[in-house]
N, C-alpha and C positions, 0 to 999 in steps of 0.2 A: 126676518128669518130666512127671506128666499136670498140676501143680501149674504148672511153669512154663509149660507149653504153653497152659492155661489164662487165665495171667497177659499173654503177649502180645495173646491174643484179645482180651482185652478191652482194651487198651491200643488193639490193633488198627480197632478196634467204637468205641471213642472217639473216635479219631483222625480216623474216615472220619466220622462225624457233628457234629464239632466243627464250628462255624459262629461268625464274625463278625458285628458288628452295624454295618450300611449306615447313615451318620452323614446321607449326601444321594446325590440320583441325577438328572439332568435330561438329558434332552435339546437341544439347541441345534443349531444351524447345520451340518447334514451332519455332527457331531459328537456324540458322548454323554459323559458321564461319570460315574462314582460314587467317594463317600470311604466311609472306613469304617475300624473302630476295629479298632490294631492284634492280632492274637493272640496269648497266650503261647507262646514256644516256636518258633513260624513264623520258619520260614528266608525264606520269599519267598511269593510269590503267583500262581498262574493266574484270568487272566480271560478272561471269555468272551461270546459276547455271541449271542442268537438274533433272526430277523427277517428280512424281505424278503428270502427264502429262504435263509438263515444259518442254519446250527443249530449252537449250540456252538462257537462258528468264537472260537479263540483270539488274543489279541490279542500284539503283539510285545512283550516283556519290558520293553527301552524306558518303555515306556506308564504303567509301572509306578513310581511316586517314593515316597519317603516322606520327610513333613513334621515325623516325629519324633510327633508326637500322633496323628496318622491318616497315614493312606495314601489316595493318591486314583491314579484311572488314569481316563485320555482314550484315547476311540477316534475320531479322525480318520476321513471317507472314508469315512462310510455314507450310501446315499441316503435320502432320504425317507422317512418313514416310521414306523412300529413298533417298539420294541424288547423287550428285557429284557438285562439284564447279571447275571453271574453271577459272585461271587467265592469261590476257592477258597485257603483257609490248607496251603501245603505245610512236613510237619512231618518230618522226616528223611527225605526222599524221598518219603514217602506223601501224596497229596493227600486234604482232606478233603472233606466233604458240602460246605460254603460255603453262600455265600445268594447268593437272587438277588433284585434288584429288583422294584418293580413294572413296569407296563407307561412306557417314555418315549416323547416324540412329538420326532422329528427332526423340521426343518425344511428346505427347500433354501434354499441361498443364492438371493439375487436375482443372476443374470446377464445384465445391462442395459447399456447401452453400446457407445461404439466400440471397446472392447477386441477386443467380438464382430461385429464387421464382417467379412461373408464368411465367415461360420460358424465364424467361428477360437476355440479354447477355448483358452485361455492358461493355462500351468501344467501338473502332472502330471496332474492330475486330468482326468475325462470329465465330458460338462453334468451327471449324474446325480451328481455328488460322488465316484465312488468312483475307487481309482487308475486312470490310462488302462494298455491292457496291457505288460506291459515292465516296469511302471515301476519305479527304483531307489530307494527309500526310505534315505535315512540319517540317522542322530541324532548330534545334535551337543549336546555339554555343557560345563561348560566342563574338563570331568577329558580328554575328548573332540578338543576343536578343535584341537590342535595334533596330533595323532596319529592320527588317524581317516586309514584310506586305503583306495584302492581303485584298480581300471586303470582307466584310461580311453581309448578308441577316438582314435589321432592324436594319444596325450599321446606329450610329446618322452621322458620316461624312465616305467615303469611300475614299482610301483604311487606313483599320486601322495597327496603324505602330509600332512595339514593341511588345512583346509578350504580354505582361499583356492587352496591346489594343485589344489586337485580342480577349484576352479572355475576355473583359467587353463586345463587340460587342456578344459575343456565349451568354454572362449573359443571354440578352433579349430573348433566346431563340426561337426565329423566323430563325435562319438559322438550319435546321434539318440533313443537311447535314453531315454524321459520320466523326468526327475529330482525325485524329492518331498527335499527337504531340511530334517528335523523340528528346530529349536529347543527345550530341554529348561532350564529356569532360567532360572537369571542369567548373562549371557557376559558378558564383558568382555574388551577389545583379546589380538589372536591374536599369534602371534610372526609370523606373514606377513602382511600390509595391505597394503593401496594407498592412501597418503596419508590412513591410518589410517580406513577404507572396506573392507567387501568389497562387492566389485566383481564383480557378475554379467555373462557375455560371451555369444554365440553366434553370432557374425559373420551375424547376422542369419537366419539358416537357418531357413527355412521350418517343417524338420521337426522343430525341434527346441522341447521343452517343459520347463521348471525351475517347479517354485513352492519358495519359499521362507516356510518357514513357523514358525508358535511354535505347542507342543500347550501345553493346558491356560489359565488365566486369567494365568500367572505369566512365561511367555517374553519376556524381553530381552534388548537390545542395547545395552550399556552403557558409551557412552564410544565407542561408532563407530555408521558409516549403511550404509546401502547404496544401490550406486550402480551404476545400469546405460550399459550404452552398447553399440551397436552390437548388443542384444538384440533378441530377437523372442518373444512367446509366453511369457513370465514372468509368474508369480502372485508376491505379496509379503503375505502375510499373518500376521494373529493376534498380529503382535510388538509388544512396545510397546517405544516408543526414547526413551532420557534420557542425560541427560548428554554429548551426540557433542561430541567435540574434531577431530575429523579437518580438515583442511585443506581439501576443497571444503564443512565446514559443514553437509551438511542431512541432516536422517533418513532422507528417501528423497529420491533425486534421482535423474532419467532425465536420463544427460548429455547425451546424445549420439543423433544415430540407430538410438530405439528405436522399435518397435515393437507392436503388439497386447501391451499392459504391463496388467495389472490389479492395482491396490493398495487393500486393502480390510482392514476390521474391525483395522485398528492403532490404540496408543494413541501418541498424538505428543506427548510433553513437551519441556521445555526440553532445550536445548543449552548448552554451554559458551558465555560470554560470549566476542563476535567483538571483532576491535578499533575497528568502526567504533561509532559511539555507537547505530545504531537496531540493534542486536546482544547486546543485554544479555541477550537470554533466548535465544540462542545464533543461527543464519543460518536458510534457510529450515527447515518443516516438511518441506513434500512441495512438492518444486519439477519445473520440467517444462521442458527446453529442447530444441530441435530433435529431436522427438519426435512421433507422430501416433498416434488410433486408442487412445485411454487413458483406461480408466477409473478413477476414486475414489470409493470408493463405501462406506461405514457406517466410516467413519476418526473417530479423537475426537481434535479439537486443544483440547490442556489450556494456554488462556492464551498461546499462540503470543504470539511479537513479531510476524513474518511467516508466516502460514500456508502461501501458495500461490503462489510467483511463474510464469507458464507465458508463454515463451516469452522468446529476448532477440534475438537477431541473424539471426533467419531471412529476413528479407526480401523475403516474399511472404506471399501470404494463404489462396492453395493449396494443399491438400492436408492443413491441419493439422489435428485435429478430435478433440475434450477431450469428456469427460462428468468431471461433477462429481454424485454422487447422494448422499441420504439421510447426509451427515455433518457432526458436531454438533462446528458451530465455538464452541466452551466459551468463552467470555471471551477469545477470539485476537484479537491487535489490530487486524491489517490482510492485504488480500491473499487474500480468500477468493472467489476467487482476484484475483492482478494480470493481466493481461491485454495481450500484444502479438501481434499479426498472427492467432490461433487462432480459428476458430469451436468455442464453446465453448456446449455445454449443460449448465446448472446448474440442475439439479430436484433439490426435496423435501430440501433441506437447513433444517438448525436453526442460524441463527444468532442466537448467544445471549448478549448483555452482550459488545459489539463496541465497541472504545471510540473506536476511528478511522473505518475503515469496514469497508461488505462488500465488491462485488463492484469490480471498476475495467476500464475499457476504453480501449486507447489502440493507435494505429500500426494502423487499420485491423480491428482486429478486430471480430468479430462473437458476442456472448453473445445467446443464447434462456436470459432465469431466467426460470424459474415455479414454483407450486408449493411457494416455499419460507417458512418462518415466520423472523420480522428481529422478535428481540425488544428493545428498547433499543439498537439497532444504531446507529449515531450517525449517516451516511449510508449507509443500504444499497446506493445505485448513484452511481457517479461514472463520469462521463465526462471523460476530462482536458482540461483548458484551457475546460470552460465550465459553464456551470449552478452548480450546488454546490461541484464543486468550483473555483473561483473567487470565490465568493461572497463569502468571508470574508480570502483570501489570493488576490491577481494570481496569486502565484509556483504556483499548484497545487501538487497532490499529485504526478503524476509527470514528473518531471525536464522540466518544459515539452513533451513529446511529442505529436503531434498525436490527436484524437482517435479512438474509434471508434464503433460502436455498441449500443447494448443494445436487445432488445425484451425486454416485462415482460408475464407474464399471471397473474395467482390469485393474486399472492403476496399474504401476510398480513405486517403492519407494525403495531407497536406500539412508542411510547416513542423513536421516530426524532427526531433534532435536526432535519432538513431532507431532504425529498425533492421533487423539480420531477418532473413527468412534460412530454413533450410536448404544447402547445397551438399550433393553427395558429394563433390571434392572439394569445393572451396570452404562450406559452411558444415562439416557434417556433425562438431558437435557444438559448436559456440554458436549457436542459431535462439533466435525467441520463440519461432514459429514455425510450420509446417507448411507452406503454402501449397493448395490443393489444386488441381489442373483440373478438377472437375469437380462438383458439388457433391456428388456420391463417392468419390472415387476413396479407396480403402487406405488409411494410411499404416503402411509397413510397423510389425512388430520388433523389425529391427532398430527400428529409430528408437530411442530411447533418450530419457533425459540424462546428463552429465552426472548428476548427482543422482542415486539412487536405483536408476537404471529403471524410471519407470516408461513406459508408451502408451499411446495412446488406443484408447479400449473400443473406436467405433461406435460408438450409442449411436451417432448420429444415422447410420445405415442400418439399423436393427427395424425392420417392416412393424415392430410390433409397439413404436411409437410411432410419436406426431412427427415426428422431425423430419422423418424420409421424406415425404411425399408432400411438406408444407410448401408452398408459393410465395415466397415470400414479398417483401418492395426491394425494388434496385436502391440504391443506397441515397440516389439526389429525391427522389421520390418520397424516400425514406425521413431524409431531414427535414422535409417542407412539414409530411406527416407531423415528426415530433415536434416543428415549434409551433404548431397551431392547433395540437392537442395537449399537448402534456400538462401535467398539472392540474388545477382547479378549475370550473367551469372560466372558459374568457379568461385563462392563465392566471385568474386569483384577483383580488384586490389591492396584494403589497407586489407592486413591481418595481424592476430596479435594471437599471441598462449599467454592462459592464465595459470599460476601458480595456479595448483589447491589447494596446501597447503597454499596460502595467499587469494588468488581470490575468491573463494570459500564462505568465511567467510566474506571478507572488503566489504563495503561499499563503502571504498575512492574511491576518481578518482585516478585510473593510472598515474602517470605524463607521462611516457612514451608517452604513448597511446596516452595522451592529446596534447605533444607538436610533435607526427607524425600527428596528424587530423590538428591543426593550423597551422601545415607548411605544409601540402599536395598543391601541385600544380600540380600533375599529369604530365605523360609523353607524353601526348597528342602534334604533331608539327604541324600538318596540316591536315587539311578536303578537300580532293580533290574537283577541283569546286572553292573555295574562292580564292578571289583575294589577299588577306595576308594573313601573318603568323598567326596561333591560338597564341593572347596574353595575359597572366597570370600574369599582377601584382598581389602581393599576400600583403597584412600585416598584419601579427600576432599578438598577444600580450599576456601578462601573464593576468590570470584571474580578477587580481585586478587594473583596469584601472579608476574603480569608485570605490571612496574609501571616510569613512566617518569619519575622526578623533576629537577628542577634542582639545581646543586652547593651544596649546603651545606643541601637539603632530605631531612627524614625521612621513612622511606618509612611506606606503612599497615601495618597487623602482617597478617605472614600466618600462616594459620594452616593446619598440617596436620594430619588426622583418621586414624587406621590402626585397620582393625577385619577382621571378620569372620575370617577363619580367622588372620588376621597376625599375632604375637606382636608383633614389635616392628619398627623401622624405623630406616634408616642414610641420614647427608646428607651429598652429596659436590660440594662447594663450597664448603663455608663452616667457619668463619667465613672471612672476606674484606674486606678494603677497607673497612672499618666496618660490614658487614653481619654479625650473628651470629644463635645460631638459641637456643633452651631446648627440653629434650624431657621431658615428663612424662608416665613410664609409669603413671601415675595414671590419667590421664586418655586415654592415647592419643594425645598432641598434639604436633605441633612448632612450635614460634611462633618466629616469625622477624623480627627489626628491626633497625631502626641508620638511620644517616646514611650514605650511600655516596661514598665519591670515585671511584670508578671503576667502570664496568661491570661484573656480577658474572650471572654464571649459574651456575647451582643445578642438581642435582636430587636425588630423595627414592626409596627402594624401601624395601618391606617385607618383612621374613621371615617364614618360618612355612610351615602344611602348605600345598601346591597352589601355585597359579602365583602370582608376587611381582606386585604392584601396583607401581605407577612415578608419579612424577609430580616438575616439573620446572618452571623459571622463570629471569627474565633482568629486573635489574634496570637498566636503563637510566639514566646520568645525563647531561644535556645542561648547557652553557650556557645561565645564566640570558636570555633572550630578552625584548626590550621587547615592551610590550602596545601594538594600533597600535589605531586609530580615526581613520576618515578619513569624509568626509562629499561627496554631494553640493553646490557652491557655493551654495548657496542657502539655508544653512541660517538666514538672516535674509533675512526678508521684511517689506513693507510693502502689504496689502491695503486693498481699499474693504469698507463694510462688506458683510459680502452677498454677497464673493465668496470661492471655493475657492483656499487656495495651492494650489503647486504642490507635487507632495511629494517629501520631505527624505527622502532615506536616506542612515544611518551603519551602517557595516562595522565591525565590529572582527574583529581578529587578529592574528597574534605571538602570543605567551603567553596574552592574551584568551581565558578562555574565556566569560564570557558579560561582559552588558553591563545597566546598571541606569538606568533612565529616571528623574527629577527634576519633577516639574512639570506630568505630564501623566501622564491626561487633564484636560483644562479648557479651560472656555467653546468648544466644539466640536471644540477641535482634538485627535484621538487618535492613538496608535501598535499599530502589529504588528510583536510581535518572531517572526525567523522563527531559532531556532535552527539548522534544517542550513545554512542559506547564511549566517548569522551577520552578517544584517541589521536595522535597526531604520526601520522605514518610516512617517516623520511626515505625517497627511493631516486634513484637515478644512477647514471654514467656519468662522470664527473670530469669537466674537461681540465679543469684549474683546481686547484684548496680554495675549500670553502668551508669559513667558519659559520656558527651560527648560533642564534640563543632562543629559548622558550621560556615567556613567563606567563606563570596563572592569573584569571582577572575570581575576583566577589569577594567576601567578607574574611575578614584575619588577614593575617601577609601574607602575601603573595610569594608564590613556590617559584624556583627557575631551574633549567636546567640547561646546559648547550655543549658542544659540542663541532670539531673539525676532521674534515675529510680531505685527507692529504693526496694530494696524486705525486707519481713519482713516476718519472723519465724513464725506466727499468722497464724491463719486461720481464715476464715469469718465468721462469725454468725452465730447463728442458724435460719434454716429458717420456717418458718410456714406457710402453707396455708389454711384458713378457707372458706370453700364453701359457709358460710354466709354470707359473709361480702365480698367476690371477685369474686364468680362465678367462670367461667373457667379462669380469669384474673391472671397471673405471670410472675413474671422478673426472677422466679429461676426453676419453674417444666412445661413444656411440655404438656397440657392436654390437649388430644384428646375425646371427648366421648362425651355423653348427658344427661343431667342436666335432673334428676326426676319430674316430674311435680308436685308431690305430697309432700309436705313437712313431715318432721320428726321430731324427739324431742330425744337428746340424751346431757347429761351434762357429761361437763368436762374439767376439769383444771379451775374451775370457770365459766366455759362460758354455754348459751345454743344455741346450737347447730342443724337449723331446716334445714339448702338448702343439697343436699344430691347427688352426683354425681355416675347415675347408671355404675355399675360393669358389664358390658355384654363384649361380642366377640370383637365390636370394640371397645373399651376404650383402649387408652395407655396415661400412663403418665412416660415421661422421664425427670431425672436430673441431672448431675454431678457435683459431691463434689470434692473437694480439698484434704482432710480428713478422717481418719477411723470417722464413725458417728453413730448414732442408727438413725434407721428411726422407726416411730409408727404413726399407720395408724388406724384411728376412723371411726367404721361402726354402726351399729344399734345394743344398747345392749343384744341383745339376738343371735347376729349370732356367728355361731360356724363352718362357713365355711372356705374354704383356699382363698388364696391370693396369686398369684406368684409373685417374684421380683427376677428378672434377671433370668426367667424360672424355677425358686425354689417355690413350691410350701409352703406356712406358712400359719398355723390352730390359727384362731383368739381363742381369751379367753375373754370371757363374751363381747365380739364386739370390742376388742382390738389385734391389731399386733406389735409384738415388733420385730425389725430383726438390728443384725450389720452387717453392712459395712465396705468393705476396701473403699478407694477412688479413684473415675473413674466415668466411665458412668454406669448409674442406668436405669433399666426398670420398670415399677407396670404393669402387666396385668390381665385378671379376671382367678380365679382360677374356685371360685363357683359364681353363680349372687349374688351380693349384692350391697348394698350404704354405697357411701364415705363421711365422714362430716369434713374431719381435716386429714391435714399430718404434720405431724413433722420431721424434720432432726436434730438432737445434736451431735455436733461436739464431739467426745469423748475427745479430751482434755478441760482443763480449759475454754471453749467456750470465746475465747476474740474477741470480734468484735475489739476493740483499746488497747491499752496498760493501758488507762483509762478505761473499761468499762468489769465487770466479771457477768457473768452470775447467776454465786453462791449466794447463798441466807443467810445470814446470821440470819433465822428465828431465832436461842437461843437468841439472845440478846436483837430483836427487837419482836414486834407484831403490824405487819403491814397489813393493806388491802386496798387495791385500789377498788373502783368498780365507776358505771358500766364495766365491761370489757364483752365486746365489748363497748365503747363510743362514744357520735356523739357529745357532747359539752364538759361540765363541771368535771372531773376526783374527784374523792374524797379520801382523805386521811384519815384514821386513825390510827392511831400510838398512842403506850403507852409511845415515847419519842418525847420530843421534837423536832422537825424540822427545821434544819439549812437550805438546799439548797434541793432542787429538779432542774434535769435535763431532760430533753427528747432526745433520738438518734433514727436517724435510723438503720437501718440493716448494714448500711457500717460504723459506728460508727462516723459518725457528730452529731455534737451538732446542734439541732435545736433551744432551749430554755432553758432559766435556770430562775431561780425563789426562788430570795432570801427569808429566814425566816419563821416563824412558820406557813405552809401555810396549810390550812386547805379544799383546792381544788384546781385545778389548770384547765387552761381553751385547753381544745383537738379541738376547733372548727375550728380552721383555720388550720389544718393541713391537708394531702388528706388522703383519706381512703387506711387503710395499715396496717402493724405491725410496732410498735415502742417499744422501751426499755424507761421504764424510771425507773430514781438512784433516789433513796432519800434518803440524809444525816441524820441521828442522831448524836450528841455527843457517841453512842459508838460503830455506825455501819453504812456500808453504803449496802442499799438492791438493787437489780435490779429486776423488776417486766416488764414482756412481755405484751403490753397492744396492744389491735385489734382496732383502729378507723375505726367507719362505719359511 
């Protein structure tokens, strides 16, 4: 007896001093954690944690996971501070000695922004990190989310069962009680959704607080987003989201009117490919629509197509008001953020290998960035419809919208394609941004944007926000901050290093990237506390599952993946219609092909331990459809040398899915193809003829269209402008000034000559010629004053100026005061508007006179010769009339008022005479 008794003791005496070994332990962000190698024999584990007056204070079982090689446990919800963590191996009920750590140093979160406007703390949590009192903690997994239940205050039936239940019951907003809702692995889609979403509510209720949250570096959401609306006072943290399929599209999205919303330390990967083309790497990130009083704040966008769209149909500029802080837009392409109607503060973010742009402002908004580091960012600030983004493409970046505006202070720019700031003479409207010469400093209501004529409203300087008086980080400060916060605790469990020499620049999605996020299943084995195993069917697929072909076309192979806890997997649709499938339990796989004659929809589930994975398609077959290509008229021109066509755009579409250029560029003339609007836009000054062709590329035949641009040795006409007869009115000179009240009286060239355009300080008239030319300029016959052109000052002769030109751009400005009645430009060579049509006067052989000139009807002819043809041109040398035989007037009435050329034929000459219709 004393033998056995003996024998437990010491069993006993082991037991209590057996101790594990702490593999890591750290501190983080109002959170601690430690791993540690598993024990033999340990049924489970207590932990325990001392500090900021905690002693021993045990943590929830929950907390507790095991990865199969170690065990790690998170303690959410300590303040600041101090710790130690203590683990204990419990072996048939007896707990033993354990180990504890050394000392860890918690961190507080940064609580910055409008989230906290009016002292509001959003979530369960108190400013100090720990829960607010009340508050209702639950854990959610995925052995969990369907089954998990509780009452809740004003739910239609009690207890409500499922997560998404639990949160329709909080919708009604009658239960006030602060809600922490803990994330634990890997989830994937629940049997309750909202348009494959869960959907946080709380009919806005002042009193009421939800964070939503992931413990530890490994919490996802996988294959849905979350989406608030009509919330108030919601935290969204610690998750990272990949693979969302759901139907509104984005990982976090504030639909509707929310509220004091705070989203912070997530990791934001791709989403499922949408259907539109700029969709491939799934819809938005973290989107923001009629919504106010919202922070984002140490978020990691992994490669985003669209990071951040914030705002769409609000239609004021009132009241909305965004912080964007400390988060590292990783190679995200565009949207960081997009921007309508919001005053928006964007500090101390890292934007890093941007390949489109950063920030965008459009429909009156107002962004204050500063502070932030734009590494290769390809344009960091666009303002739509001018500056940059214009620069390259008319059509901008957003959807023609008018603009808004940006101020810009500290930030740091490196490896930028193009950035304008505002200059009041060089940049005053083609600018992106505003740069501020002080952090307070007021920017002018005169600046306005190009389109629209909006300016920017100052939020930033209003004492009665945070903005004024925030401290912000200097910006190198700043980047170190976000890449060793942002994100999930320790930057998440799926990390991925980007190639900045490719990354930087594309666009594409990563495959890599793409098929580690599809087949993530995470190493998570078990949640201490549950009665089974955590189970992770998982099923994959290639991007193209929905696919839309023409009749008699083969589709791409699709392909499905089944793993993680799944044995195997069943397909019910097919074969079908010449679609069939192969399934290799080798591999895991289902591969799916053929030719389709008729519409076919599919889908796919897996068997096995835990909840079945699903997934599912629709192959679409259409009529073959012609490829179209249609073109501006003008796709054939004839230029002088020296001048700009006009520019040619071709459309394509039908089947068209893109379109292939021939020919061009060359000798000046280039193109811009714009993919979304599925234009091709021909522009240049052409030194040579150039021909060129376009044909359509995708399904049916292919459309073409082309077209040449002649240049011709010629130069253009001469031009003339009569103050009589056009006012300040021209298509060739520039004329700035004010028209004399008092009329004149001055002849010449056959004409009289009374409207009279005074010569004072402000007058400018500018033109540019093609051509060496004589210009002569008609003032009052008695002045003997000067004239400048092009800062040269010329001394009229009896009220006349004669000056040559080379050819370029021309100025007239006032030398002495005087009045203008007529300018002339003569091309110095042979003056050929056409290859038909000479300016030269053949007076020896003919005696010819036309009058009235100026004419408002009937034109008169007299000639000592017979009269074969008369023609009339205009200035670009078209024929507008001709008029066979001895004609002895001809009719001006129906033409517009202007200068015209008209030829009149004799038997031994032909004349050209410049006639003025008024």
């Amino acid at each position: 007896m004393r033998k056995k008794l003996f024998l437990l003791t010491v069993l006993f005496v082991s037991m209590q001093t057996w101790s594990q070994q702490i593999n890591e332990a750290a501190g983080w962000l109002e959170s601690a954690y430690v791993k540690w190698q598993p024990v033999s024999n340990a049924q489970t584990y207590n932990v325990y944690y001392t500090g900021n007056g905690f002693t021993n204070q045990k943590i929830d079982n929950q907390l507790i996971r095991s990865y199969g090689s170690y065990y790690r446990a998170d303690i959410p919800g300590l303040k600041a501070g101090t710790y130690t963590v203590k683990v204990k191996p419990v072996i048939s009920g007896i707990e033993g000695a354990g180990s504890t750590t050394s000392t860890l140093t918690v961190l507080a979160h940064d609580r910055n922004g409008f989230a906290f406007d009016g002292g509001r703390i959003p979530g369960g949590y108190k400013a100090d990190g720990t829960p607010k009192d009340n508050a209702v903690i639950l854990y959610i997994t995925q052995n969990t989310k369907n089954t998990i239940s509780m009452d809740i205050t004003g739910a239609s039936a009690n207890p409500c069962v499922g997560l998404q239940n639990i949160l329709y019951a909080i919708k009604k907003g009658k239960d006030t009680r602060p809600f922490i809702i803990r994330l634990l692995g890997n989830i994937t889609d629940m049997s309750v959704m909202e348009g494959g979403d869960v959907v946080i509510e709380n009919n806005n209720n002042a009193s009421s607080y939800v964070t939503f949250e992931g413990v530890g570096n490994d919490a996802v959401a996988n294959g849905w987003g979350v989406r608030l609306k009509s919330a108030s006072n919601i935290e969204v943290s610690n998750i990272g989201f990949m693979n969302c399929n759901s139907t509104a599209g984005d990982n976090v999205g504030m639909q509707q009117d929310n509220d004091h919303i705070w989203v912070h330390n997530c990791d934001l990967f791709y989403g499922d490919a949408g259907s539109d083309a700029d969709q491939i790497k799934g819809d938005g990130a973290l989107d923001n629509k009629s919504s106010t009083y919202i922070t984002l704040s140490y978020n990691h966008f992994w490669d985003n197509g669209k990071a951040s769209l914030l705002g769409l149909s609000e239609g004021t500029t009132t009241g909305l008001y965004i912080t964007y802080h400390h988060n590292w837009f990783d190679h995200s392409d565009s949207r960081h953020p997009r921007v309508r109607y919001y005053s928006a503060h964007i500090y101390n973010n890292y934007y890093d290998g941007n390949s489109k742009y950063g920030a965008g402002s459009t429909l009156g908004s107002s962004l204050f960035i500063e502070g932030n580091v734009f590494r290769n960012c390809k344009y960091p600030m666009l303002t739509s419809k001018q500056g940059t983004d214009i620069f390259y493409d008319s059509t901008g970046t957003f959807s023609g919208e008018a603009g808004g505006s940006i101020k810009a202070f500290n930030n740091t720019m490196t490896g930028q394609t193009r950035y304008v700031p505002y200059h009041t003479a060089n940049n005053p409207v083609e600018f992106d941004a505003i740069e501020a010469a002080t952090r307070g400093e007021i920017i002018s209501s005169s600046i306005k944007s190009k389109l629209g004529g909006n300016s920017y409203n100052n939020f930033d300087t209003n004492a009665a926000l945070y903005v004024k008086n925030l401290v912000i980080d200097q910006p190198a400060a700043a980047q170190s901050k976000v890449m060793q916060y942002s994100g999930r605790v320790s930057g998440g469990d799926l990390k991925w290093t980007f190639d900045n020499s490719v990354d930087d620049t594309s666009s594409n999605v990563i495959t890599a990237l793409k098929s580690a996020l599809t087949n993530y299943t995470g190493t998570l084995v078990s949640v201490q506390g549950e009665t089974s195993v955590v189970s992770n069917q998982t099923l994959s697929s290639t991007s193209n599952n929905n696919q839309t072909v023409t009749s008699g076309t083969a589709i791409d192979s699709i392909v499905f993946t089944w793993g993680g806890s799944a044995t195997d997997a069943t397909v019910t649709g097919l074969p079908a219609s010449g679609i069939t499938f192969v399934k290799n339990t080798t591999s895991k796989t289902i591969t799916i092909t053929g030719t389709p004659t008729a519409t076919v929809s599919y889908s796919i589930a897996t068997t096995g331990t835990g909840t079945a994975a699903t997934g599912s398609g629709t192959i679409t077959v259409t009529t073959a459809s012609a490829q179209t290509l249609t073109s501006t008229t003008n796709n054939n021109q004839t230029v002088t040398s020296g001048t700009a066509i006009s520019s040619i755009v071709f459309t394509w579409g039908g089947s068209a899915t893109d379109a292939t250029v021939t020919g061009l560029p060359a000798s000046g003339i280039t193109f811009v193809k714009n993919t979304t609007a599925k234009t091709i836009t021909i522009t240049g000054t052409p030194t040579a003829t150039v021909s060129y062709s376009i044909v359509t590329t995708g399904s049916g035949t292919a459309a073409t269209g082309s077209g040449t641009i002649t240049v011709t040795g010629t130069v253009a006409g001469n031009q003339i402008h009569n103050f009589t007869t056009s006012g300040k009115t021209s298509t060739f000179y520039t004329i700035t000034g004010n028209m004399n009240s008092t009329a004149g009286s001055v002849a010449y060239a056959g004409l009289t000559l009374t409207a009279r355009l005074k010569i004072e300080s402000s007058t400018s008239i500018t033109y540019t010629t093609t051509a060496a030319s004589t210009l002569t300029l008609v003032f009052d016959s008695n002045f003997a004053g000067t004239i400048k052109v092009n800062n040269v000052s010329y001394t009229a002769v009896s009220g006349i100026v004669t000056v040559s030109l080379p050819a370029g751009a021309n100025t007239i400005t006032k030398g002495s005061v005087a009045n203008l009645y007529y300018i002339s430009t003569a091309y110095n060579t042979t003056a050929r508007v056409s290859t038909n049509i000479s300016l030269e006067e053949d007076v020896a052989s003919t005696k010819l006179t036309l009058y009235p000139n100026p004419v408002s009807g009937e034109l008169n002819i007299d000639s000592d010769k017979a009269i074969q043809k008369v023609e009339v041109y205009n200035l670009t040398g078209s024929l507008l009339n001709a008029y066979q035989g001895n004609n002895a007037s001809i009719d001006m009435s129906n033409l517009a008022n202007g200068t015209y050329l008209v030829k009149v034929h004799t038997a031994s000459s032909v004349t050209t005479k410049i006639i003025i219709k008024k």
